[in-house]
C-alpha positions in Angstrom: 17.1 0.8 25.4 13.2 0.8 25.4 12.0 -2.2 26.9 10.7 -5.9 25.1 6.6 -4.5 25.2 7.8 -1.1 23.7 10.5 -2.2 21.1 7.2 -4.5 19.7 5.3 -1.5 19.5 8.1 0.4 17.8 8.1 -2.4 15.6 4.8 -1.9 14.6 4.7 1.8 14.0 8.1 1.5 11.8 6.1 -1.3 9.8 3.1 1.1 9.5 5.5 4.1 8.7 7.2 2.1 5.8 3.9 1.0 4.4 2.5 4.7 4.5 6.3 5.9 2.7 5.3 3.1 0.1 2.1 4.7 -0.5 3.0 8.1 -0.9 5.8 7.5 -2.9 5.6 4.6 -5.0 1.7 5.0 -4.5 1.7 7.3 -7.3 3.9 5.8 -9.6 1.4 3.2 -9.2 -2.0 5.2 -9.6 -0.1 7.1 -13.1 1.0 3.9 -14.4 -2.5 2.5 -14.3 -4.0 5.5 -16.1 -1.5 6.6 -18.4 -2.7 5.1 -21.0 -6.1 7.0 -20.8 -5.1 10.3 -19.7 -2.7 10.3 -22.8 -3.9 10.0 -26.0 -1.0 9.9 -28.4 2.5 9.3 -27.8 4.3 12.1 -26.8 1.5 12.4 -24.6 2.4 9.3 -22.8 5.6 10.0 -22.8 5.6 13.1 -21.0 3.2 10.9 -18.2 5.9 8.4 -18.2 8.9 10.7 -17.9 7.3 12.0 -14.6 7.5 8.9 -12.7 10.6 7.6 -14.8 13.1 9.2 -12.8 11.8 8.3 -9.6 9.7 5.2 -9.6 13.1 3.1 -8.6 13.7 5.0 -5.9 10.3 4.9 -4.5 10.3 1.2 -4.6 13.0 1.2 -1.7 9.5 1.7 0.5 8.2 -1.3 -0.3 11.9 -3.2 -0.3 12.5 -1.4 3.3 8.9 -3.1 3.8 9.7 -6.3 3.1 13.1 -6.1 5.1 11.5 -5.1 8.7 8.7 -7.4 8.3 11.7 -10.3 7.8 14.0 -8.8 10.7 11.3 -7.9 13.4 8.3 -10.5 12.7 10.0 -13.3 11.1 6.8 -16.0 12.0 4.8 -13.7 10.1 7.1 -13.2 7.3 7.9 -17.6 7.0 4.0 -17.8 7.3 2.4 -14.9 4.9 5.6 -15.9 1.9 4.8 -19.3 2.0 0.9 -19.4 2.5 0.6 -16.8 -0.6 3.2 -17.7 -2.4 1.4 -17.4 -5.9 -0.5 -14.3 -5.5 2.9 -13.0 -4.3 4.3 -14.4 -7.8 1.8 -12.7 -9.4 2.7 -9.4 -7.5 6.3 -9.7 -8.6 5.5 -10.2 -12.0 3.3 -7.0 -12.2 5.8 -5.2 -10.5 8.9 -6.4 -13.1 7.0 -4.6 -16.0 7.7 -1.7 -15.0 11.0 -1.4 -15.5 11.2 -3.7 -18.8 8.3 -1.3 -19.9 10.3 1.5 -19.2 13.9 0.1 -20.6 12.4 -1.2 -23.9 8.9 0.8 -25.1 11.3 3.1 -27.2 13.5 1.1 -28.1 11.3 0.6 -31.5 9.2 2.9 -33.4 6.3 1.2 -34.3 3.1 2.0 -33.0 2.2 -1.8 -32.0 5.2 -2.3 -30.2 4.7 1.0 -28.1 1.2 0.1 -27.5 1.9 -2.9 -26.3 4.3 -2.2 -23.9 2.2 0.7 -22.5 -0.7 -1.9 -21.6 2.4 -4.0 -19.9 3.1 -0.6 -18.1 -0.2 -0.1 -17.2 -1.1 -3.6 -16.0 2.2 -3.3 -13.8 0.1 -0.2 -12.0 -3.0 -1.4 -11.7 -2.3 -5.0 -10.9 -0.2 -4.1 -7.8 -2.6 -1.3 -6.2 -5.3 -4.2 -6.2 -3.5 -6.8 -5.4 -2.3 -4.6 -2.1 -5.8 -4.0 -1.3 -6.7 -7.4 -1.7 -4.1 -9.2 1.1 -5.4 -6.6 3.2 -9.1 -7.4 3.2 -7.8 -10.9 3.4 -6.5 -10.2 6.7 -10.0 -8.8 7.9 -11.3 -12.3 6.9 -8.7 -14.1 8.4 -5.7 -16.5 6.1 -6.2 -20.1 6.0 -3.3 -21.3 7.9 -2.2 -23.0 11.2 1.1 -24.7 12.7 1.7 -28.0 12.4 3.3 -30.3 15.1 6.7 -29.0 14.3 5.6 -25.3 14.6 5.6 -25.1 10.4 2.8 -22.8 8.7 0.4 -24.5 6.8 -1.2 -22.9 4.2 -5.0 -24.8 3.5 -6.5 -22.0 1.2 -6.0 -21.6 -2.1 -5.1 -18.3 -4.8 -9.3 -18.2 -5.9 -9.7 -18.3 -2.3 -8.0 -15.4 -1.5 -10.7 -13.3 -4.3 -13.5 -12.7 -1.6 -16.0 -9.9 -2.5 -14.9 -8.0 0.6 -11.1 -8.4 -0.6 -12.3 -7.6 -4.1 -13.8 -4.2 -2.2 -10.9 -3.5 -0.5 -8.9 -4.0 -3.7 -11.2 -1.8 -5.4 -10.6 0.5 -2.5 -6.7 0.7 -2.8 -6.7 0.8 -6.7 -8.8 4.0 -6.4 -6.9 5.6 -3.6 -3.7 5.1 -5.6 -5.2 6.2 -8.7 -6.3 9.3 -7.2 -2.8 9.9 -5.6 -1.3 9.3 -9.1 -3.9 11.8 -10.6 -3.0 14.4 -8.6 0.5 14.1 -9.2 0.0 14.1 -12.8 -2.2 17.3 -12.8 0.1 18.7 -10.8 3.8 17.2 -12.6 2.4 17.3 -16.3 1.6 20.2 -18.7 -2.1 20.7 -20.8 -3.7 18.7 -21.9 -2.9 16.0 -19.5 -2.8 17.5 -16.8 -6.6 18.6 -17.3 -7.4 15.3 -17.6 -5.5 13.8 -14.6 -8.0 15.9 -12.5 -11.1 14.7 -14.2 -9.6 11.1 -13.2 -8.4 12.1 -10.0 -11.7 13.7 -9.2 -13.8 10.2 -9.6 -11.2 8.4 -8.4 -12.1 10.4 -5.4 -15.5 9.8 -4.9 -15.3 5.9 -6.0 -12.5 6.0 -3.1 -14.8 7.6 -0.3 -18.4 5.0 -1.5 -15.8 1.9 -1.1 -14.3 3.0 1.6 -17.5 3.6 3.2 -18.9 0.3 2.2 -16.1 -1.4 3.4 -15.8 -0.4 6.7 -20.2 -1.3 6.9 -18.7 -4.3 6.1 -16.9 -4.9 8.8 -18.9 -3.2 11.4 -22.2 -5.6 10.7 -20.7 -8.8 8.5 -16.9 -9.5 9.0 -15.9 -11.9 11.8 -13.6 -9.7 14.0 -10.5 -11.5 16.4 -10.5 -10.2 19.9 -7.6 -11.9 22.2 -9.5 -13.2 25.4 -6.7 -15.2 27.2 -4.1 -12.9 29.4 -1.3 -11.0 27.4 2.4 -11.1 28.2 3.9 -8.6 26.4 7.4 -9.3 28.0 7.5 -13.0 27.0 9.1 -15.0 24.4 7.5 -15.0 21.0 4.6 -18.4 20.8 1.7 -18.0 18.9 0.3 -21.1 20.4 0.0 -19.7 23.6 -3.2 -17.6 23.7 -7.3 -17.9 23.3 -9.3 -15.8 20.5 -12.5 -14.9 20.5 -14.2 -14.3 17.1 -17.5 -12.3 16.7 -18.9 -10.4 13.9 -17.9 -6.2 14.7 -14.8 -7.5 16.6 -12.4 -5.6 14.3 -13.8 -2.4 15.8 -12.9 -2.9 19.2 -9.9 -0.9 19.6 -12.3 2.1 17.9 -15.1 1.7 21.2 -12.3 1.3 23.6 -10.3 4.6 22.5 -12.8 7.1 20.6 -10.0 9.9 19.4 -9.2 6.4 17.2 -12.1 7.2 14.7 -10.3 10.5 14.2 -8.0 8.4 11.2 -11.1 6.9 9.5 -13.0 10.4 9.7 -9.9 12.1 8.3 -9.4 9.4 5.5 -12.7 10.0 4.3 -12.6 14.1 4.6 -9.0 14.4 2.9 -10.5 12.6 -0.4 -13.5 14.3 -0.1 -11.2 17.2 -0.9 -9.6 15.8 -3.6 -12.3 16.8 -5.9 -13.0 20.5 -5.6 -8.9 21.4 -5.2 -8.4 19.1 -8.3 -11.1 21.5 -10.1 -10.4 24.6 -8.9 -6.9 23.9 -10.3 -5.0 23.3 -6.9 -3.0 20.3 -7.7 -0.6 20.5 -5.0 -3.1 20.9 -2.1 -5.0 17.9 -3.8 -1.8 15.7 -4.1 -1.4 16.6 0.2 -4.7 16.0 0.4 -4.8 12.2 -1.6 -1.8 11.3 0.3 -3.3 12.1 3.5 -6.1 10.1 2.8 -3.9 7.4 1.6 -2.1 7.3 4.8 -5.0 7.9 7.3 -6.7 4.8 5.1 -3.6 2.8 6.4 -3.7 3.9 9.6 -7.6 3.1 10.0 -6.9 -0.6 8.7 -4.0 -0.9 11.1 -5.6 0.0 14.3 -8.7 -2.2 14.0 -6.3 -5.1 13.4 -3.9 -4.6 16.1 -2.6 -6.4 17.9 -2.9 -9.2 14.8 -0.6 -9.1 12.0 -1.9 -12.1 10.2 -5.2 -13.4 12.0 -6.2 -17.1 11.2 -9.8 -17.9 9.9 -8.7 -21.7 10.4 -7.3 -21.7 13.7 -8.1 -18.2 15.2 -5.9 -19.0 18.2 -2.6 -19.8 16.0 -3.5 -16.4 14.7 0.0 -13.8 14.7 0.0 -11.1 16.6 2.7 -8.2 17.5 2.9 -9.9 20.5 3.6 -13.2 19.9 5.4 -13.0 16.3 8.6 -10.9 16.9 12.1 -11.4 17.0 14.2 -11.3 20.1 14.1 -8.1 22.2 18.2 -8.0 21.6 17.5 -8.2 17.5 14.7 -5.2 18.3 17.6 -3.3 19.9 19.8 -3.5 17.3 16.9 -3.4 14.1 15.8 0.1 15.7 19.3 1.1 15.9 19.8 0.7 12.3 16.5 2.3 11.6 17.5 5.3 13.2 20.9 6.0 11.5 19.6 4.8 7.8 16.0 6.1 7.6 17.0 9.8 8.0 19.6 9.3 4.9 17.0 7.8 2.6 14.1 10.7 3.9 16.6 13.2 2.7 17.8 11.6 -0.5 14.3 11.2 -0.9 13.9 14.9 -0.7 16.7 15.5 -2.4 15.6 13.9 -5.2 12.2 15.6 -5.9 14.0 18.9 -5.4 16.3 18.9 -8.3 13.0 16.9 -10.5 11.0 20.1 -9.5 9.0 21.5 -12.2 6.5 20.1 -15.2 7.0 18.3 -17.8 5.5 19.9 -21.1 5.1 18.4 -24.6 7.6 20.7 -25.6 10.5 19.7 -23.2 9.2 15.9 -24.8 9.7 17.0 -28.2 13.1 19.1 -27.6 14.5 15.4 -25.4 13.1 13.3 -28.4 14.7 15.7 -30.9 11.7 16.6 -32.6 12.3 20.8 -32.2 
């Protein structure tokens, strides 16, 4: 069994894994569920859109549940602090995330025209809602979450939800709604027939380029503007989880020190920005499967950038920069590691290849014809 240091880093590559599965899979359910109300323009239109994440969009979720369950079993401290200090936007989250499937199990369910319409605005606010409301907690972490310890080791949340809508994290939201909007629009051009898949690419295509501007401005951002965390004290990456026990240094550029200290680093930023850039001219050449690699690349290279400037924090502290989280100092038990990682290793192969599975036997469009023939109008 790897030791204490090592099963924390493990830790942190499973948590970075399962967040980069979310975004590739239930990343474009996401990015088609905030556009299908555009890129379709009547109702069997919308309906074919809908029938191509339908199927799946349950099953992709597992990402984000499998999320949620390693951040509570490996960094508990973070996952007691980050529930409880954002427990509204979290709400909020949920709520956009529940419409998806009462969208999905009740839009039919009438034929009228204002009852469809209405749901497909839930259905499209329970896409978009989520992709910027993930972007959002992330540029919160560049800034740094309200929060400290109290005598009794609690986390106490002194921030507030309006708080939590910087312009940066606005920007970074901005940032993730486009990058899952152009992952979504290259499904779609890829999973849909004419016309919508035509018009997926035109989306996809300046989803792209908005993408690559933000994510450009962003990371300006944080070079020249954004207060950076940068542990000074001496790290023991054997010891017992305390997030009281260590000294940080803030400065602005700080974020990027891992980047100066290891150059291949800038590697993941440089591809993010290259793999969208491709996005457009495979979306209008016609090449919708090499633009859907190509968007989720960039989606998970974006990840990857975000998580390497923050590391070694998980949840820094604008408040109390010392009480900050880090991998170090926010994990479970070396033995509960062990066992996690165990786990990890028998279940996550099962759900990669039902995963695969799945998308095998879904293989192939769906036309406006197959819509008609399900809805029993050939």
């Amino acid at each position: 069994m790897p030791d204490y240091e090592t099963l924390r880093l493990i830790w942190w590559g499973i948590l970075g894994a399962l967040l980069i599965g979310f975004a590739l899979t239930d990343g474009f359910d996401l990015g088609v569920g905030a556009t299908f109300r555009f890129i379709g323009r009547s109702d069997e239109e919308r309906r074919a859109l809908l029938e191509s994440i339908e199927p799946v969009w349950e099953g992709n979720q597992v990402w984000f549940i499998l999320g949620g369950g390693a951040v509570f079993a490996a960094w508990p401290v973070l996952y007691a602090a980050s529930f409880s200090s954002l427990y509204l936007a979290m709400f909020v989250l949920l709520v956009a995330l529940i419409l998806r499937p009462v969208g999905f199990a009740f839009r039919d369910k009438i034929e009228d025209a204002r009852w469809r319409n209405a749901w497909d605005w839930a259905l499209t606010l329970g896409g978009a809602v989520p992709a910027l409301l993930f972007g959002v907690a992330v540029g919160n972490l560049f800034l740094g979450l309200p929060f400290h310890f109290d005598a009794l080791q609690r986390p106490m949340f002194t921030g507030s939800f309006f708080g939590l809508l910087h312009p940066f994290a606005l920007l970074v939201g901005l940032v993730s709604l486009t990058m899952l909007v152009m992952h979504g629009a290259a499904y779609a051009a890829l999973k849909v027939g004419e016309p919508m898949s035509r018009r997926a690419a035109a989306v996809g295509c300046w989803a792209a380029v908005v993408f690559v501007v933000g994510f450009l401005v962003a990371g300006a951002w944080v070079a020249s503007a954004i207060n950076g965390h940068r542990i000074t004290s001496v790290i023991d990456t054997l010891g017992p989880a305390n997030p009281l026990a260590k000294h940080v240094a803030v400065a602005p550029g700080a974020w990027l020190g891992n980047y100066r200290a290891h150059g291949v680093l800038w590697l993941a930023p440089l591809a993010a920005v290259i793999a969208a850039a491709l996005v457009w001219p495979l979306l209008r050449t016609g090449r919708a499967g090499l633009a859907f690699v190509a968007s989720g690349a960039a989606a998970a290279a974006t990840i990857l950038t975000a998580g390497i400037a923050l590391f070694p924090f998980l949840m820094p502290s604008s408040t109390y920069p010392d009480q900050g989280l880090t991998v170090w100092d926010a994990s479970s038990s070396a033995r509960t590691l062990g066992i996690m990682l165990i786990a990890v290793l028998v279940f996550l192969p099962i759900v990669l290849a039902y995963t695969a599975w799945v998308f095998r036997v879904l293989r192939g469009r769906i036309t406006l014809e197959s819509v008609r023939q399900h809805t029993g109008l050939y």
